[in-house]
C-alpha positions as CSV (number, residue, x, y, z in Angstrom):
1,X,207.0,114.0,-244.8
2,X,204.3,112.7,-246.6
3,X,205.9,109.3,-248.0
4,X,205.1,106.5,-246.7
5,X,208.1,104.6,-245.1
6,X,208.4,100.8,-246.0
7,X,209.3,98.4,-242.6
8,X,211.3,95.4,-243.7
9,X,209.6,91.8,-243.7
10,X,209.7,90.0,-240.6
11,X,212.0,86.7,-240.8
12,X,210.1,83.2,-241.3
13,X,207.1,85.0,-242.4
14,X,206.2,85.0,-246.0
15,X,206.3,88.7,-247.3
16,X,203.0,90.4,-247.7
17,X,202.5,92.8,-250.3
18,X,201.1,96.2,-248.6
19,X,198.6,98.4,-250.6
20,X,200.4,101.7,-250.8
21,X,198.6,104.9,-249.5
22,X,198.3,108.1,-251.9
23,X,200.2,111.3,-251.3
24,X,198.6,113.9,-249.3
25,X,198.0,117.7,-250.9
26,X,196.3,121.1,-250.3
27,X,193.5,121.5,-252.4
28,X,194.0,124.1,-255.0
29,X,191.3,126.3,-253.9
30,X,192.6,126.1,-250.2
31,X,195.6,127.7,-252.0
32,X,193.5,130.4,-254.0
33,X,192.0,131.0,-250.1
34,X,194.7,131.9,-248.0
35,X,196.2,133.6,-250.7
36,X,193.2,135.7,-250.8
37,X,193.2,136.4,-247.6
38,X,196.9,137.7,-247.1
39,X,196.2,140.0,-250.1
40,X,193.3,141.4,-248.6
41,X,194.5,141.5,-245.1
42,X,197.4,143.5,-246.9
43,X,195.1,145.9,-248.3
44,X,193.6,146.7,-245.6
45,X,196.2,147.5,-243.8
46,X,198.1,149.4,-247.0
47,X,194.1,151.1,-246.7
48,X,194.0,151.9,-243.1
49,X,198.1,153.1,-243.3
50,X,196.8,155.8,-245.7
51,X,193.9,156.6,-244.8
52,X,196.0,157.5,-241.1
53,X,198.2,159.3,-243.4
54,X,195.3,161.3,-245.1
55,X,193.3,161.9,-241.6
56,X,196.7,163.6,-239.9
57,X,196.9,165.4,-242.8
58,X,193.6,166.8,-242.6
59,X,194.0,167.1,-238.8
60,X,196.9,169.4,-239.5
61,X,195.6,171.8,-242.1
62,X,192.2,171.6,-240.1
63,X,194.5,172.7,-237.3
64,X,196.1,175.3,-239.3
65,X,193.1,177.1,-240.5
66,X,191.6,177.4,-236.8
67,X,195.0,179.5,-236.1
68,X,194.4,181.4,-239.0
69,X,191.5,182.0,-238.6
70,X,192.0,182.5,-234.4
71,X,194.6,185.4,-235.9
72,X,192.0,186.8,-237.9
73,X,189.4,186.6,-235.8
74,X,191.6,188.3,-233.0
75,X,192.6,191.2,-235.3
76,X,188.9,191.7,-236.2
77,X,187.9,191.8,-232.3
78,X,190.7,194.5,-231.6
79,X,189.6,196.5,-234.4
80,X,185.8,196.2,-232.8
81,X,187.1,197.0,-229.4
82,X,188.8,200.1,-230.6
83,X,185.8,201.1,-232.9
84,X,183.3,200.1,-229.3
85,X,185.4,202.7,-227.3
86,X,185.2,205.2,-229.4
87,X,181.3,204.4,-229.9
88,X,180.6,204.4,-225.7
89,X,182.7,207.4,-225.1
90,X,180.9,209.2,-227.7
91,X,177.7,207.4,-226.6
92,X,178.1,208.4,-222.8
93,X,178.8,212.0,-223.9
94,X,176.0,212.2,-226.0
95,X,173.8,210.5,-223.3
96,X,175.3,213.5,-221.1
97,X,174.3,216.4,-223.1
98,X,171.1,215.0,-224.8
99,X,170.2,214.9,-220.4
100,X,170.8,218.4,-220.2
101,X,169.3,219.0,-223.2
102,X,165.8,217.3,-221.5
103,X,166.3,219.0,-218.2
104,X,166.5,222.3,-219.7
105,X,163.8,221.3,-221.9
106,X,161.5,220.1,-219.0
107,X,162.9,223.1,-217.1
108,X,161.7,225.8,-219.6
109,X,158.2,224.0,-220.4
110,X,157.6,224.1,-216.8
111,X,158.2,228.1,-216.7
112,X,156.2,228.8,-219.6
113,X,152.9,226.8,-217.7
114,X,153.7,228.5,-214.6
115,X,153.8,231.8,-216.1
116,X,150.6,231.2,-217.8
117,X,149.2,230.1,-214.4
118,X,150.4,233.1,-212.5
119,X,149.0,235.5,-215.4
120,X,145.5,233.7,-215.0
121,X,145.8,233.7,-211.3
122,X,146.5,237.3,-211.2
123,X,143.9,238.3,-213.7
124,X,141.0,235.8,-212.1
125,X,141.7,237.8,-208.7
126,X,140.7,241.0,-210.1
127,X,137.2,240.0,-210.8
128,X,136.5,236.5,-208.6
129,X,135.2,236.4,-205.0
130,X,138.5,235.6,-203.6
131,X,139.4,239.0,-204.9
132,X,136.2,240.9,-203.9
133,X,137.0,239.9,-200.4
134,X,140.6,241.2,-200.7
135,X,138.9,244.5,-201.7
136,X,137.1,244.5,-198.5
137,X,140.3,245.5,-196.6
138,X,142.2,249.3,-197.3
139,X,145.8,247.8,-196.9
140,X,145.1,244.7,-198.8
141,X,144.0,246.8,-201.8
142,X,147.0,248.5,-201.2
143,X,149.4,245.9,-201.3
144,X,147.5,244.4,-204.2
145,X,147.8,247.4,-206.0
146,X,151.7,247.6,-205.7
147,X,151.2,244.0,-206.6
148,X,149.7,244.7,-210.0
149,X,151.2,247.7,-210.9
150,X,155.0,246.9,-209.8
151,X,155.7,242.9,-209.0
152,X,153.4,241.6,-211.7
153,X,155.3,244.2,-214.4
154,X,158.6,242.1,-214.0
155,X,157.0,238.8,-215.0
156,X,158.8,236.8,-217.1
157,X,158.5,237.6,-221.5
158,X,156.8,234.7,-223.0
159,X,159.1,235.2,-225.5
160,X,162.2,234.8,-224.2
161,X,161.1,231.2,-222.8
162,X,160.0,230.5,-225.9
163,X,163.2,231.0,-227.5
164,X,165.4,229.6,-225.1
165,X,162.8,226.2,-225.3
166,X,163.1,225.9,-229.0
167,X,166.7,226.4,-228.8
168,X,167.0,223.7,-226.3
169,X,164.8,221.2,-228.4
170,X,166.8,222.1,-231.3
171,X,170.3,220.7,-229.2
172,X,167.9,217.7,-228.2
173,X,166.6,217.1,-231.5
174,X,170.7,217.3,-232.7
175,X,171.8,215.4,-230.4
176,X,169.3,212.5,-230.2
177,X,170.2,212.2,-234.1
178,X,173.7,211.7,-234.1
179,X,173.0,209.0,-230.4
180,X,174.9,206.0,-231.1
181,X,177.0,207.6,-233.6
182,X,181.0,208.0,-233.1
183,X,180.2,211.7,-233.2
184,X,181.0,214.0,-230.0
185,X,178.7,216.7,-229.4
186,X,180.1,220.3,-229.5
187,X,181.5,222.0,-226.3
188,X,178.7,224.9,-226.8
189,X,175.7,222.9,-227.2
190,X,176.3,221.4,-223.6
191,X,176.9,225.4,-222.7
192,X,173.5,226.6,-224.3
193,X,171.3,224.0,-222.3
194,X,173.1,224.1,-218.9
195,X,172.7,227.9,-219.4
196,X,169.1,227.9,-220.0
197,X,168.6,225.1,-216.7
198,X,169.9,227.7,-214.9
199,X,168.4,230.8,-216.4
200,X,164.7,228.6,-216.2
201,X,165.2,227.3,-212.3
202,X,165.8,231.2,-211.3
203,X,163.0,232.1,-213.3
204,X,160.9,229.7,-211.3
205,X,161.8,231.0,-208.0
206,X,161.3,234.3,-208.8
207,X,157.2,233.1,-210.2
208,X,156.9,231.1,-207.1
209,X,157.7,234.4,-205.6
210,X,154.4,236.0,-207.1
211,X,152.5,233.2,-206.4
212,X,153.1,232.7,-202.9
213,X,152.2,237.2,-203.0
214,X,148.7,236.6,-204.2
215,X,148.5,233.5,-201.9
216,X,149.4,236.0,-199.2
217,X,146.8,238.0,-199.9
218,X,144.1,236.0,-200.4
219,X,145.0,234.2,-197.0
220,X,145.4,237.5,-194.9
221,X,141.7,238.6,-196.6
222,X,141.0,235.6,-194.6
223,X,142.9,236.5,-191.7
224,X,141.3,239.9,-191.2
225,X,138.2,241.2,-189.9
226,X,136.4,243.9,-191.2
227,X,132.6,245.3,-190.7
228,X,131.9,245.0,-194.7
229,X,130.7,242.4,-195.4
230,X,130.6,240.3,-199.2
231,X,127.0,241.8,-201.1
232,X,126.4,242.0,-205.0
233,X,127.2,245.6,-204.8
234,X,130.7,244.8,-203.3
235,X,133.3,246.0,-205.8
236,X,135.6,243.8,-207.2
237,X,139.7,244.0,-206.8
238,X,140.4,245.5,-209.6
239,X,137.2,248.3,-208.9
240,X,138.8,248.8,-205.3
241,X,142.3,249.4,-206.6
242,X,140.3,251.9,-209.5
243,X,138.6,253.4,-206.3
244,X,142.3,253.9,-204.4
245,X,143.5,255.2,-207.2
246,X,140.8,257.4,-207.8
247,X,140.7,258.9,-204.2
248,X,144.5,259.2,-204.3
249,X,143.6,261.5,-207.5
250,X,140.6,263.4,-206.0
251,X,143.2,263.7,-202.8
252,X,145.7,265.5,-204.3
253,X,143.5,267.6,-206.4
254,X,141.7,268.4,-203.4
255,X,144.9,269.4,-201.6
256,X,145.9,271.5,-204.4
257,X,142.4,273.3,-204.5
258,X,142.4,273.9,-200.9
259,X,145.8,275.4,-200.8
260,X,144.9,277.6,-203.3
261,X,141.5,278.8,-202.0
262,X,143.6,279.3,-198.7
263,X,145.5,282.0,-200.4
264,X,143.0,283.2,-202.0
265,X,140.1,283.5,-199.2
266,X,142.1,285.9,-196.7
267,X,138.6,286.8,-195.3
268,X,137.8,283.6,-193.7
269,X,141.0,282.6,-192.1
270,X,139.5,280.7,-189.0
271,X,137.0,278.4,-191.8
272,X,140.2,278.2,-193.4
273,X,142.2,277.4,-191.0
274,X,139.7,275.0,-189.7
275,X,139.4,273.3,-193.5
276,X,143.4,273.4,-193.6
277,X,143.8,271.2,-190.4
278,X,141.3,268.8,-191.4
279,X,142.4,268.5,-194.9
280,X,145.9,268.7,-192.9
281,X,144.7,265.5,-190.7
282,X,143.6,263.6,-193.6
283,X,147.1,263.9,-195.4
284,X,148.8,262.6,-192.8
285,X,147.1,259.8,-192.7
286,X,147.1,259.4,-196.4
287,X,150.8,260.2,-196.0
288,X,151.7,257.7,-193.7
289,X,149.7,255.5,-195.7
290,X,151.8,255.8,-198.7
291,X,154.8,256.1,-196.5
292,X,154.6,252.9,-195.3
293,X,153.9,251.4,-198.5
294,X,157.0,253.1,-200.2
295,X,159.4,252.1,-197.1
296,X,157.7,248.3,-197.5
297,X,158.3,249.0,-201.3
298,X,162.0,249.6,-200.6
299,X,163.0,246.9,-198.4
300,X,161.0,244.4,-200.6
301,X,162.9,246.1,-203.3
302,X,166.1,246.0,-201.5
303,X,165.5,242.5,-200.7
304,X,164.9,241.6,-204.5
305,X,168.4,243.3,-205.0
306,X,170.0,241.4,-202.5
307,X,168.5,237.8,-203.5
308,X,169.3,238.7,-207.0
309,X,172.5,239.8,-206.3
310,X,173.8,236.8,-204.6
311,X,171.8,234.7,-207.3
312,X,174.0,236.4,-210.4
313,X,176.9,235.5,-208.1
314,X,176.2,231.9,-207.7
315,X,175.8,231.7,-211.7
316,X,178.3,233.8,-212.7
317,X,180.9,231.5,-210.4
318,X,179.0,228.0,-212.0
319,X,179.1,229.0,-215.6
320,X,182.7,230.4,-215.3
321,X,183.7,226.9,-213.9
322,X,181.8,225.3,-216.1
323,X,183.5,227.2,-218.9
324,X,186.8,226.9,-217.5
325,X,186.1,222.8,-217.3
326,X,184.9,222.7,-220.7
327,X,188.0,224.5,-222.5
328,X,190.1,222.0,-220.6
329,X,188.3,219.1,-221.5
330,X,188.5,220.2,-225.2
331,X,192.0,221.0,-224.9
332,X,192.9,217.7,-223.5
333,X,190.4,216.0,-226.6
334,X,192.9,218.3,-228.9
335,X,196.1,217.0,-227.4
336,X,194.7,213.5,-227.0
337,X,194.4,214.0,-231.0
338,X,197.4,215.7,-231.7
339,X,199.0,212.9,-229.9
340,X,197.3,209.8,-231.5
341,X,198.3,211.5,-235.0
342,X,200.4,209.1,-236.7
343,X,203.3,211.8,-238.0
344,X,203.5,212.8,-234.6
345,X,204.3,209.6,-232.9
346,X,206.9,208.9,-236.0
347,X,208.4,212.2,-235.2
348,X,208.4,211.2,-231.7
349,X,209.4,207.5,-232.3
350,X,213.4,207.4,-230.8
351,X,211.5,208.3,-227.5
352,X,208.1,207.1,-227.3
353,X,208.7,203.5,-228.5
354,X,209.5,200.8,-225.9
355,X,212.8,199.6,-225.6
356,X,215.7,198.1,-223.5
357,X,218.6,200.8,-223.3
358,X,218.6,204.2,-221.4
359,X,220.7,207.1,-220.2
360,X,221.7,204.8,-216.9
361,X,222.2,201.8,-218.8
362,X,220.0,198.9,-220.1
363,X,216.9,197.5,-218.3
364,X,215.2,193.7,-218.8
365,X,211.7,195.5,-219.5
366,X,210.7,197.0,-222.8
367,X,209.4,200.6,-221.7
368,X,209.0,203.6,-223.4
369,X,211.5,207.0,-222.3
370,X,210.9,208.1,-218.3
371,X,209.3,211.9,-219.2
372,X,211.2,212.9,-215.4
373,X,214.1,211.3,-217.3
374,X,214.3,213.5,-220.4
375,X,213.6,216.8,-217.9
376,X,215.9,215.4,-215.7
377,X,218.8,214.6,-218.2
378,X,218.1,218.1,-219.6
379,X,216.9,217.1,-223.2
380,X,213.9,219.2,-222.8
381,X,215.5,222.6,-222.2
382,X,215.1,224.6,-225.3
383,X,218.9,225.5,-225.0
384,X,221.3,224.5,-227.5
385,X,222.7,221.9,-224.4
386,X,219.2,220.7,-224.4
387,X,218.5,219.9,-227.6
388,X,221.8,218.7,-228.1
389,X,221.1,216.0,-225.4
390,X,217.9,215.1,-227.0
391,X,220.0,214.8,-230.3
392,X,222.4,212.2,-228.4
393,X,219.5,210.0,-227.0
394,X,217.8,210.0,-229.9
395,X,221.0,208.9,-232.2
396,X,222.5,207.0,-229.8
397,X,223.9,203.4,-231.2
398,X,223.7,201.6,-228.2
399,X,219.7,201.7,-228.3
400,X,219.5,198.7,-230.7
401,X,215.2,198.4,-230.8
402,X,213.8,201.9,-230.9
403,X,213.8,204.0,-234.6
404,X,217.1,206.1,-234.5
405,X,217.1,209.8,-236.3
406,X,218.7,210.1,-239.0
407,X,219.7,213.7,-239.1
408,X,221.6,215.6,-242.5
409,X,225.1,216.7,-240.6
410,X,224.9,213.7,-238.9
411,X,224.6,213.6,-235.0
412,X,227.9,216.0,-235.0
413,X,227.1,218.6,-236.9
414,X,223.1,218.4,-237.3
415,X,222.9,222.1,-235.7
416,X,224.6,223.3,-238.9
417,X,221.8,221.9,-241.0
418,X,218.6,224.5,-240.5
419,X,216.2,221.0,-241.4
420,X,217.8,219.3,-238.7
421,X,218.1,222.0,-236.3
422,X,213.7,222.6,-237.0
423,X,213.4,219.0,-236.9
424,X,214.8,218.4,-233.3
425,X,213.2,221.8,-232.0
426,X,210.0,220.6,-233.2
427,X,210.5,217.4,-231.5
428,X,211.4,218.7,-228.4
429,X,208.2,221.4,-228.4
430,X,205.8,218.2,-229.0
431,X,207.2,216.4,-226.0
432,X,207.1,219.6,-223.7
433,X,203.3,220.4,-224.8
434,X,202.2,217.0,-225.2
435,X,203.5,215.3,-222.1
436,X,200.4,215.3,-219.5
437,X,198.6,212.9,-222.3
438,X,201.7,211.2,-223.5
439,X,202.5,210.0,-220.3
440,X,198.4,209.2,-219.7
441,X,198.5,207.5,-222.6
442,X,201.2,205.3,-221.9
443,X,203.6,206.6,-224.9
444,X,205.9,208.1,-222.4
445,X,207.0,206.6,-218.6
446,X,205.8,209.3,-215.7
């Protein structure tokens, strides 16, 4: 291509010598250029090739270590979850009883001020001018001296509300400890402070009772009118009640001295007679008096009775349910236990775990055994037919996914074997006593 092509001489021309023109050529370092450049374009394609390579590789383990550690991750929430149930179950009972370990608390601090209020109330009216006017009025000071002498006796013993409040704070003080814990507060705790609620709000009633008494009786001194009027030299309460109690004294001594000097004193009949009817007049007066106040006395007492009565009922019918509610809570926690215990459930494995096959055939859903179904197939009478059907679904070879017994005698002959004839007894019991929570907790169908 690059020569240079000689054209012949024209005719009748004389020939002209041409000057020839030089080859062309790529200069060398053209060459060295584009050489260059392909090796270079070649690397960095061989570069970006592996480094594509390298990247999906990383992609891939990167990829693989977010599974693993999505799998890990997953088994660590489970195990939280389980731990977080067992933390608010606990939590909400403790939150229960450690209430009704306050309320009682509250309850019993309460009575104790209210008793020391009614014990200052009763001894202020004894001496103040609420009381004074009280003592201006005969019946009043009679009623306030049953008041004193028989209401006011049956207040409630410091003492015992003293015990029954530390007792409570101690089951609030336990309680409040272990809050947040896994731990369940005993049955009896929750028993000792619902108790003592109960024991504290009758209590109270029965206080308010007394109050609302001397209430009554300063309101009716109030009420009433009387020709006495309030001085200095009117006697207090308690000096009016000391002044009943002193005529009711002089009275019967009196009465006794008369009668005798009656017998006595033949000679003056008619100033006897005379003294007798007026003595006589006075006592029945005095007698209806005290009458009155003992039939008052026994209705108010029969009334006490009554209330009290109907109150022990009422108690007596709440703390029996109550009792009666928390033995079958406990014995559901106990089955719920016996039930989660991991020898159990392998003893009760060729039953409780899910699987395809049953006594009617196969079915497309993994489920655990139908509890209606064992009772109904007659695997859970204690009869040798019984536990000979539990024996068959339990060995049977069609059941390809759950555990299968393995019993010495094999599933012919196991009765002949006193291990395998315990073992399937044993089996059988569990299911009978534990079905209400296997079947609640899903190891068994309804």
């Amino acid at each position: 291509m690059n020569e240079i092509l000689s054209l012949p001489a024209e005719p009748n021309k004389p020939s002209r010598k041409r000057k020839s023109r030089p080859k062309r050529s790529f200069p060398l370092w053209t060459v060295l250029i584009v050489v260059l450049a392909l090796a270079i374009t070649c690397v960095a394609v061989l570069v970006v090739i592996i480094h594509s390579t390298v990247s999906h590789d990383a992609r891939t383990q990167a990829e693989l270590a977010k599974i693993r550690q999505k799998l890990v991750d997953d088994e660590i929430q489970r195990a939280k979850a389980a731990r977080d149930s067992e933390l608010v179950m606990a939590r909400g009972r403790q939150e229960e009883v450690l209430a009704q370990a306050r309320a009682a608390t509250n309850a019993l601090g309460s009575l104790l001020a209210q008793v020391d209020q009614v014990e200052l109330q009763a001894t202020a009216l004894k001496t103040n001018e609420a009381g004074r006017l009280v003592g201006l009025h005969p019946d009043l000071v009679a009623q306030a001296q049953r008041f004193y002498e028989t209401d006011l006796g049956q207040l409630t013993a410091t003492a015992d509300i003293i015990g029954k409040l530390e007792n409570a704070r101690r089951v609030e003080a336990q309680v409040a400890t272990n809050l947040g814990t896994a731990s369940l507060p005993d049955a009896d705790l929750a028993l000792t402070v619902q108790t003592s609620k109960i024991w504290a709000d009758q209590e109270h009633r029965r206080l308010t009772q007394l109050q609302a008494g001397i209430s009554s009786l300063v309101s009716e001194s109030k009420i009433k009118m009387t020709k006495s009027k309030l001085s200095s030299d009117t006697p207090t309460l308690e000096g009016a009640i000391r002044q009943l109690q002193e005529a009711e004294v002089a009275f019967r001594q009196q009465l006794f001295v008369t009668n005798t000097a009656a017998a006595e004193k033949q000679a003056i009949v008619a100033k006897a007679k005379a003294e007798e009817t007026r003595i006589v007049t006075e006592a029945n007066i005095h007698a209806s008096n005290i009458l009155a106040r003992a039939q008052e006395a026994v209705k108010d007492l029969e009334r006490q009775m009554a209330l009290r009565a109907a109150t022990n009922a009422i108690t007596n019918a709440a703390v029996t349910n109550l009792v009666e509610n928390l033995e079958n809570e406990t014995r559901k926690l106990e089955l719920r236990r016996r039930a989660s215990d991991p020898e159990v459930q392998a003893q009760l494995a060729p039953f409780i775990t899910p699987g395809y096959w049953t006594p009617r055939g196969f079915d497309t859903e993994k489920k655990p055994f139908s509890y209606q179904a064992l009772l109904n197939q007659g695997a859970l009478d204690p009869s040798p037919p019984g536990l000979a059907q539990l024996v068959r679904l339990a060995t049977a070879v069609d059941d390809k996914v759950r555990p299968r017994w393995k019993l010495q005698g094999g599933s012919v002959a196991w009765y002949k074997v006193p291990s395998s004839l315990e073992k399937v007894k044993d089996a059988q019991h569990l299911i009978v006593e534990l079905s209400p929570v296997l079947v609640e907790m899903k190891l068994l169908e309804p």
